[in-house]
C-alpha atoms as a printed R data frame, in Angstrom:
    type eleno elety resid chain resno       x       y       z
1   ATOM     1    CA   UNK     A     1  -6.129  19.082   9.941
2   ATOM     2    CA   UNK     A     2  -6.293  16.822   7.191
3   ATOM     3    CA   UNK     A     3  -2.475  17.272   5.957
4   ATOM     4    CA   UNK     A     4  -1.949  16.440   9.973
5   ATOM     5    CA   UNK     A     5  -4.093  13.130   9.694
6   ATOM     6    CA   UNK     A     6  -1.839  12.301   6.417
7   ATOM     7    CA   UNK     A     7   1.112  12.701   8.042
8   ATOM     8    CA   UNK     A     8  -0.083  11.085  11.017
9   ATOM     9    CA   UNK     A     9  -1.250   7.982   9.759
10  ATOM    10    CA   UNK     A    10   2.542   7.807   7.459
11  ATOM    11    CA   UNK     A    11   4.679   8.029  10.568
12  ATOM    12    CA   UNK     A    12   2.366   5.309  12.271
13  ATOM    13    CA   UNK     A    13   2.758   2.696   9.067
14  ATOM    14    CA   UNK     A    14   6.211   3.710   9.340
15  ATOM    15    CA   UNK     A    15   6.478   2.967  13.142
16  ATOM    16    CA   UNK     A    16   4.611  -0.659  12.692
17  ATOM    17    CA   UNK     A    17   6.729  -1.481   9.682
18  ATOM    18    CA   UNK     A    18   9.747  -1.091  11.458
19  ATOM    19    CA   UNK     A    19   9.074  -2.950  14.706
20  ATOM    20    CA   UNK     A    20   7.811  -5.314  12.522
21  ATOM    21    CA   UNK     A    21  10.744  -6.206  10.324
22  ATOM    22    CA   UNK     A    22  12.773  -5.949  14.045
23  ATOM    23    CA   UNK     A    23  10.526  -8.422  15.159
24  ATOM    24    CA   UNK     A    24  10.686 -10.553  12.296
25  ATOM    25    CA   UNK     A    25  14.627 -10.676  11.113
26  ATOM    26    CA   UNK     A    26  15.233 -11.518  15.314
27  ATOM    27    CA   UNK     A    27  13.025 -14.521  14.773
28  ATOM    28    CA   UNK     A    28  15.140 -15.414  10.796
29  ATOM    29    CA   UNK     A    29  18.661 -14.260  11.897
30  ATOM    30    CA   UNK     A    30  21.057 -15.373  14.741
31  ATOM    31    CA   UNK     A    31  23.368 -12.749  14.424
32  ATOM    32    CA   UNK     A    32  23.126  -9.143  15.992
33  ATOM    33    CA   UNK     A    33  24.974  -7.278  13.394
34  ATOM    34    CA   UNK     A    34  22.745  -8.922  10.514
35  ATOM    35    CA   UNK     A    35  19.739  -8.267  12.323
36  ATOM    36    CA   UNK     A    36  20.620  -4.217  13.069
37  ATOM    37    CA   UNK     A    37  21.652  -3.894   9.676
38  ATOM    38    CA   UNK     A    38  18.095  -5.092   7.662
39  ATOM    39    CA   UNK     A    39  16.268  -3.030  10.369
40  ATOM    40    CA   UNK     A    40  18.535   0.063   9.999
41  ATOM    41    CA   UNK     A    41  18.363  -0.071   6.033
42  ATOM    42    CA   UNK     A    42  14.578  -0.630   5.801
43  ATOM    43    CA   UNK     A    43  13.999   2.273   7.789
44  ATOM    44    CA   UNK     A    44  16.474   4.634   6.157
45  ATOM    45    CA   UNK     A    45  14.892   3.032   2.725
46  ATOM    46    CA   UNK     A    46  11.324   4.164   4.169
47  ATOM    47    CA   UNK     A    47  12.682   7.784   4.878
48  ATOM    48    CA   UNK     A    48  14.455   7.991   2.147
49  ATOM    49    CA   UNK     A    49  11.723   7.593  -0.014
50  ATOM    50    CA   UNK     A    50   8.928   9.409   1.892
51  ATOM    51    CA   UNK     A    51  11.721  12.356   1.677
52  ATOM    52    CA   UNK     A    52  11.776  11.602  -1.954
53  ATOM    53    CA   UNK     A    53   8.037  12.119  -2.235
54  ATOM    54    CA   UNK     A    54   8.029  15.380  -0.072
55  ATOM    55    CA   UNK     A    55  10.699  16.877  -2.184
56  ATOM    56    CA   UNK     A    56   9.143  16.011  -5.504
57  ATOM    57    CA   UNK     A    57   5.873  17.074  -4.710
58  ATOM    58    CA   UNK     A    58   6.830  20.445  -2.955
59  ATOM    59    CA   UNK     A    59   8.435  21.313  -6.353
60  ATOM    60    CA   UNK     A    60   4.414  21.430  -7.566
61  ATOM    61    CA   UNK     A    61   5.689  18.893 -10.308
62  ATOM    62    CA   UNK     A    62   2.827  16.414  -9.831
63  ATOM    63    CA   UNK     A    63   0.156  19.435 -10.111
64  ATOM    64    CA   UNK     A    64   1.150  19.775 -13.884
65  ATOM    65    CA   UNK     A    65  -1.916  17.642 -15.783
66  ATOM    66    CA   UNK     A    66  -0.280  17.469 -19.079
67  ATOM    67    CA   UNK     A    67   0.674  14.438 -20.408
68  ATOM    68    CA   UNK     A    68   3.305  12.239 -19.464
69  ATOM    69    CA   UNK     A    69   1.593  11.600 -16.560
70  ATOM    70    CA   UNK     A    70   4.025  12.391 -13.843
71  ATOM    71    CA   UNK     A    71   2.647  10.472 -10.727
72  ATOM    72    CA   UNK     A    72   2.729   7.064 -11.993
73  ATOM    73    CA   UNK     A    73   6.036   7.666 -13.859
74  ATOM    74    CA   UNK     A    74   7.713   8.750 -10.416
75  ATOM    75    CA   UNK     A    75   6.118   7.410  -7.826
76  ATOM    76    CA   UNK     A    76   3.774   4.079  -8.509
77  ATOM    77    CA   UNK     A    77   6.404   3.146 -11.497
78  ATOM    78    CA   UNK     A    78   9.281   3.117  -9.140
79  ATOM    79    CA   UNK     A    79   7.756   1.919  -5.661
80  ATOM    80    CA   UNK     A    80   6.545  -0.840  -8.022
81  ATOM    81    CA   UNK     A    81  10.030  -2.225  -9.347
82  ATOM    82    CA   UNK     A    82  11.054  -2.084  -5.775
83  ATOM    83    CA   UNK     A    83   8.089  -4.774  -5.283
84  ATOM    84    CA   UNK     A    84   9.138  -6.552  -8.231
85  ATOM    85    CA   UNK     A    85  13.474  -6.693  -6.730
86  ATOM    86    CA   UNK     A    86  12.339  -7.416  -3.726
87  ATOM    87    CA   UNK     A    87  10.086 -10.697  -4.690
88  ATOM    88    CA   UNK     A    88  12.134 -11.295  -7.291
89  ATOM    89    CA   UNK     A    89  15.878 -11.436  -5.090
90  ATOM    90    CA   UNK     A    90  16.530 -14.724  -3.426
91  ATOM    91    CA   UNK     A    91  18.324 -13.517  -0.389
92  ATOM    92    CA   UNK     A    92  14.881 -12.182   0.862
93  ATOM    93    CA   UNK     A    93  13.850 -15.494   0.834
94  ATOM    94    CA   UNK     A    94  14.351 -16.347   4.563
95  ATOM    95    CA   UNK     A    95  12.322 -12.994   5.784
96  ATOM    96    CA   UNK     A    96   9.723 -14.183   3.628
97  ATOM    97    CA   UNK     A    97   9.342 -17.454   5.418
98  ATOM    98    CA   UNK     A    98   9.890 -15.980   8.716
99  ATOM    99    CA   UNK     A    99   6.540 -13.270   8.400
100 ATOM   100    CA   UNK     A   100   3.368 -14.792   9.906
101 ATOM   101    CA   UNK     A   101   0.572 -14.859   7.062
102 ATOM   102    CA   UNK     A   102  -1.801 -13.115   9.671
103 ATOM   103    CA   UNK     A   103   0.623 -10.159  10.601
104 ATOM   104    CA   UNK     A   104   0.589  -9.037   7.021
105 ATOM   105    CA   UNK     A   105  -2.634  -9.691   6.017
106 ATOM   106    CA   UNK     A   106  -3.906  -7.851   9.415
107 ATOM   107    CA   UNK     A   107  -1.788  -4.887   8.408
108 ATOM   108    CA   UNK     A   108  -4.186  -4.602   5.619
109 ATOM   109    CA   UNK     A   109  -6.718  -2.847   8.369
110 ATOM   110    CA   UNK     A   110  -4.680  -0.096   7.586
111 ATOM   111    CA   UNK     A   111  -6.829   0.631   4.642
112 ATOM   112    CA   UNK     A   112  -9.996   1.661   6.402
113 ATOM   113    CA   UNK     A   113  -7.859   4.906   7.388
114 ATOM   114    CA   UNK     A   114  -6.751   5.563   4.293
115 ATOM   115    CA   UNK     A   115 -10.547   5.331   2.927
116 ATOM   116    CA   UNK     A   116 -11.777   7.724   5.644
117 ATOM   117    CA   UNK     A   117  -9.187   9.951   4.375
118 ATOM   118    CA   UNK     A   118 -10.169   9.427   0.855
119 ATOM   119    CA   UNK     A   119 -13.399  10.508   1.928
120 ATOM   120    CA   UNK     A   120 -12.230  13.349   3.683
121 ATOM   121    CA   UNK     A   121 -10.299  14.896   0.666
122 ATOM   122    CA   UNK     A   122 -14.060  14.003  -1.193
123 ATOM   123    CA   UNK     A   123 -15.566  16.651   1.307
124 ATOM   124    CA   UNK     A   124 -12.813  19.045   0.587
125 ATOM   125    CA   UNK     A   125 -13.443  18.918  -2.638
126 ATOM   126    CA   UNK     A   126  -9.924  17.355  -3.693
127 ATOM   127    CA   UNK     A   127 -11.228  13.987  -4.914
128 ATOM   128    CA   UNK     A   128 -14.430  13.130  -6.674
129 ATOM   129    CA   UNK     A   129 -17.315  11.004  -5.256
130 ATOM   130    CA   UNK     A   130 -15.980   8.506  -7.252
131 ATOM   131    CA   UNK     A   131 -12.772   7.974  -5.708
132 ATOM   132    CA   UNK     A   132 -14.816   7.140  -2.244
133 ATOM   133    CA   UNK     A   133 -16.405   4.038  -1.133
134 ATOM   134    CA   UNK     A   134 -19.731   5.786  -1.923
135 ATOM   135    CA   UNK     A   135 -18.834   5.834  -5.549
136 ATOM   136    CA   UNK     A   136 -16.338   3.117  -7.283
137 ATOM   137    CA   UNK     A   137 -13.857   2.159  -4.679
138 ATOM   138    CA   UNK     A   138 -14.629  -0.928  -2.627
139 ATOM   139    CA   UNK     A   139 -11.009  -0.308  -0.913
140 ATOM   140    CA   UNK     A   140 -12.709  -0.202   2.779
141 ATOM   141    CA   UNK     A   141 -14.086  -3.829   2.183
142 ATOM   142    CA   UNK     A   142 -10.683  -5.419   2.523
143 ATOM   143    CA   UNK     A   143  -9.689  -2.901   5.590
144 ATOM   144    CA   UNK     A   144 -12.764  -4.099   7.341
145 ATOM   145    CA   UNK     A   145 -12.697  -7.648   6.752
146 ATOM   146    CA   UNK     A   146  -9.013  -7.613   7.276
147 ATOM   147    CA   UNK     A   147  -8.573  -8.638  10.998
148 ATOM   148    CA   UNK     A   148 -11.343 -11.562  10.235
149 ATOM   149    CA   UNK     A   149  -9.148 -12.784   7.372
150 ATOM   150    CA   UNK     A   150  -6.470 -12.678   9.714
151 ATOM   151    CA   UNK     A   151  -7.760 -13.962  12.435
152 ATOM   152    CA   UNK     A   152  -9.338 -17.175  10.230
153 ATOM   153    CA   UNK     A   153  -5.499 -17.824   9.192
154 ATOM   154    CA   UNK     A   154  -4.199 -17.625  13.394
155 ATOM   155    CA   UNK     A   155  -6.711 -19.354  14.650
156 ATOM   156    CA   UNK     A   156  -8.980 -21.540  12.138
157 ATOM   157    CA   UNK     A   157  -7.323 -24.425  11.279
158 ATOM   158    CA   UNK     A   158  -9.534 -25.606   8.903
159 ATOM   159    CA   UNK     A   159  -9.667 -22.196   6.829
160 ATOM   160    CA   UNK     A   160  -9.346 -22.866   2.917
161 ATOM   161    CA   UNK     A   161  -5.702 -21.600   1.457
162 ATOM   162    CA   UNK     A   162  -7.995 -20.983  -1.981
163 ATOM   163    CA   UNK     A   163 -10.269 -18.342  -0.263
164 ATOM   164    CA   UNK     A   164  -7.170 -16.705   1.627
165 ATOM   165    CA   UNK     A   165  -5.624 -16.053  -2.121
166 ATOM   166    CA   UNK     A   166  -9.346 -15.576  -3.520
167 ATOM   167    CA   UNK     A   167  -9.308 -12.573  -0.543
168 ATOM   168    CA   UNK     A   168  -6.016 -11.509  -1.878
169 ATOM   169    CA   UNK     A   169  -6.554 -10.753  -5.790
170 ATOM   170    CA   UNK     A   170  -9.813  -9.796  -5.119
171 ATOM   171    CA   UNK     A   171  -7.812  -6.639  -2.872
172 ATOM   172    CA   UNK     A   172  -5.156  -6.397  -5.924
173 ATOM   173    CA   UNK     A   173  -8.567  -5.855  -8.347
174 ATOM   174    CA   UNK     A   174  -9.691  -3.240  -6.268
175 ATOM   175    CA   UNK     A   175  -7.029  -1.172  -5.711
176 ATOM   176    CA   UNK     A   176  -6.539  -1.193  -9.491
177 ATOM   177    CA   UNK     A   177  -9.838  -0.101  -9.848
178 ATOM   178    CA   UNK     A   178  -9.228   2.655  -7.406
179 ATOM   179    CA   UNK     A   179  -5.435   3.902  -9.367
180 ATOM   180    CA   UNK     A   180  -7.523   4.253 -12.391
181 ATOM   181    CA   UNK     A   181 -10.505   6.124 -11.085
182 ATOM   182    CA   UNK     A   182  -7.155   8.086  -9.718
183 ATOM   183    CA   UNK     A   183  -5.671   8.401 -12.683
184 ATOM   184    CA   UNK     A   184  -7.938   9.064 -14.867
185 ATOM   185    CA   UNK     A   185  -9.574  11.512 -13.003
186 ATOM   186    CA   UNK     A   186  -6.307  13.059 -12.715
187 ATOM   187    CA   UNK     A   187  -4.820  13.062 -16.687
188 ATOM   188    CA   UNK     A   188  -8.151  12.939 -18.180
189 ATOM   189    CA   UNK     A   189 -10.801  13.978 -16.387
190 ATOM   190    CA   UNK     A   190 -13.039  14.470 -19.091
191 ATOM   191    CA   UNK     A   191 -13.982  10.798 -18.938
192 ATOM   192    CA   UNK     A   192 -16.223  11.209 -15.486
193 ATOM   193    CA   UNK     A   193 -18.015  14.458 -17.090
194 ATOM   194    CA   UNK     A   194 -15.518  16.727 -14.922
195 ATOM   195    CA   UNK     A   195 -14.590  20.257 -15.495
196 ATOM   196    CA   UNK     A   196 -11.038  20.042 -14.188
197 ATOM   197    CA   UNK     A   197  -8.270  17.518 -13.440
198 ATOM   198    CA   UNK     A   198  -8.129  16.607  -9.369
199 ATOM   199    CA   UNK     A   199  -4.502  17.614  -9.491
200 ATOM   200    CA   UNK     A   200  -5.539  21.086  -9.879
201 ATOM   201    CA   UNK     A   201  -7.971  20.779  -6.809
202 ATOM   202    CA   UNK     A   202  -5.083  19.634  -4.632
203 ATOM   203    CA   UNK     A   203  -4.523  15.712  -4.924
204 ATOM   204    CA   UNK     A   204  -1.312  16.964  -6.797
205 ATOM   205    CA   UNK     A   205   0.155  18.658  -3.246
206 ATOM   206    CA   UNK     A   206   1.780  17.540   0.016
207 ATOM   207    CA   UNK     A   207   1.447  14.675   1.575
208 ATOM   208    CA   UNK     A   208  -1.873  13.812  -0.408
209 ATOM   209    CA   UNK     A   209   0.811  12.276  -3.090
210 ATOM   210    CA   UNK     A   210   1.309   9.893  -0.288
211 ATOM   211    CA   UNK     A   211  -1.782   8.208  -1.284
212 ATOM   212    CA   UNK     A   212  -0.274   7.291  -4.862
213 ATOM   213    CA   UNK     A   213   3.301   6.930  -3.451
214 ATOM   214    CA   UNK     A   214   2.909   5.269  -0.184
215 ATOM   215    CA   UNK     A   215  -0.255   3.836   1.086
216 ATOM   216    CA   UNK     A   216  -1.475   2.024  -2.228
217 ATOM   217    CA   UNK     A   217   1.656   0.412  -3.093
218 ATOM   218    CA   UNK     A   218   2.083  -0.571   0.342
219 ATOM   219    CA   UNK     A   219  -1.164  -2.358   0.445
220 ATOM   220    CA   UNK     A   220  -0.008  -4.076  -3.122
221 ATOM   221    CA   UNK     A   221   2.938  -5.207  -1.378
222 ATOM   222    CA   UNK     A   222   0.935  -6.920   1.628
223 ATOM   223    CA   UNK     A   223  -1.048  -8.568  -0.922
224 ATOM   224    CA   UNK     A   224   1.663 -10.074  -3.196
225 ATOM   225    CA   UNK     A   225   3.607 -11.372   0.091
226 ATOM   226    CA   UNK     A   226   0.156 -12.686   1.285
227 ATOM   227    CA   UNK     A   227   0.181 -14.451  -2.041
228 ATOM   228    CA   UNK     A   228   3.321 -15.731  -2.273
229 ATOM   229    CA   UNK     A   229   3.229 -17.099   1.558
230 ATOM   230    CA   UNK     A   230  -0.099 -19.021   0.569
231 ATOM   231    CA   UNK     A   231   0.972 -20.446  -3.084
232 ATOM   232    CA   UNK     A   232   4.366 -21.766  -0.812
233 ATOM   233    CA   UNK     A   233   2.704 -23.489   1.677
234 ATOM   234    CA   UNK     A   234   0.357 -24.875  -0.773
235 ATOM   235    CA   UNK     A   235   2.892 -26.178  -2.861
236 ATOM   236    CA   UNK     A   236   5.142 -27.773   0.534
237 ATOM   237    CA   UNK     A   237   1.529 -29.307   1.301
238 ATOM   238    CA   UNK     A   238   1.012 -30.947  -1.666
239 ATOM   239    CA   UNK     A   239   0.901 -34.770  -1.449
């Protein structure tokens, strides 16, 4: 059942991120072909790299806890320079603009799912204690506090830009906190007083590489965009 919930919860993000950027590039772009392209190559980008992720891990390549460390090398290295193209390319630009602040920083809700299911794989004995928001990982704060965030940017018009990007690296800090309890616990598990590595307890199968290859990077991207939204409009409100 918990594989199911995994799943589950991917094909939703993948549902919302789709009808999102539909929703979005009609709103940026006049013309239909334009618009059915973006939406037609961000969803056979998503599928192509959830695929990507399925295949790898099925090949039990990202159970193996010698060194190099396999699951940052190919999965949070590259999901990461796709961040990093996709900020860093011009022609996005306009899609940018056209995203309300509050849609992606209420996407971040997603999180408190993800942290459930963190604590899940903690009672089955896949992740450590640590991992969970009753050890190091603060992760379900900025799920829960989320819609308020978002709401404050809809609806409060006199809501500080400076705490929205306060909100926003404080989320960045604590999912890096939460990759290197991760990762560590993974590659050198020796560190937290453990006996073996939590790729050989499971977190190294399908779809719990998900986790490392989807869902975190996914929240890193809501963040940076969040950030880059705010530092714009603080700069075009500058006197």
């Amino acid at each position: 059942m918990l594989k199911e919930c995994f799943l589950l919860l991917t094909f939703l993000l993948v549902a919302i991120i789709c009808y999102g950027i539909n929703q979005i590039v009609l709103k940026a772009y006049t013309e239909t072909s334009h618009q059915k392209k973006i939406v037609r190559n961000a969803g056979i980008l998503l599928i192509v790299w959830l695929i990507y992720i399925a295949g790898l891990s099925l090949t039990g390549i990202f159970t193996i806890v010698t060194l190099p460390p396999r699951i940052p090398l190919l999965l949070v290295f590259p999901a990461f320079l796709f961040i990093v193209w996709f900020f860093g390319r011009g022609r996005f630009r306009i899609i940018i603009e056209a995203t309300p602040l509050h849609w992606i920083i209420l996407f971040q809700s997603f999180r408190i799912i993800v942290e459930l299911l963190i604590y899940w794989c903690y009672n089955e004995g896949i992740l450590p204690k640590e991992a969970t928001f009753r050890g190091n990982n603060f992760d379900i704060i900025f799920g829960l506090t989320a819609p308020l965030v978002a709401w404050s940017v809809r609806f409060n018009k006199k809501g500080s830009n400076i705490n929205y990007l306060i909100w926003n690296f404080c989320g960045l800090l604590s999912l890096a906190m939460v990759v290197f309890t991760l990762i560590s616990t993974a590659y050198f598990p020796a560190l937290w007083g453990r006996p073996q590595s939590i790729l050989s307890a499971g977190f190294g199968n399908f779809p719990f590489t998900y986790l490392a290859g989807f869902f975190m990077p996914l929240a890193v991207f809501l963040h940076l965009f969040a950030i880059i939204k705010i530092r714009r409009h603080i700069k075009t409100t500058l006197p």
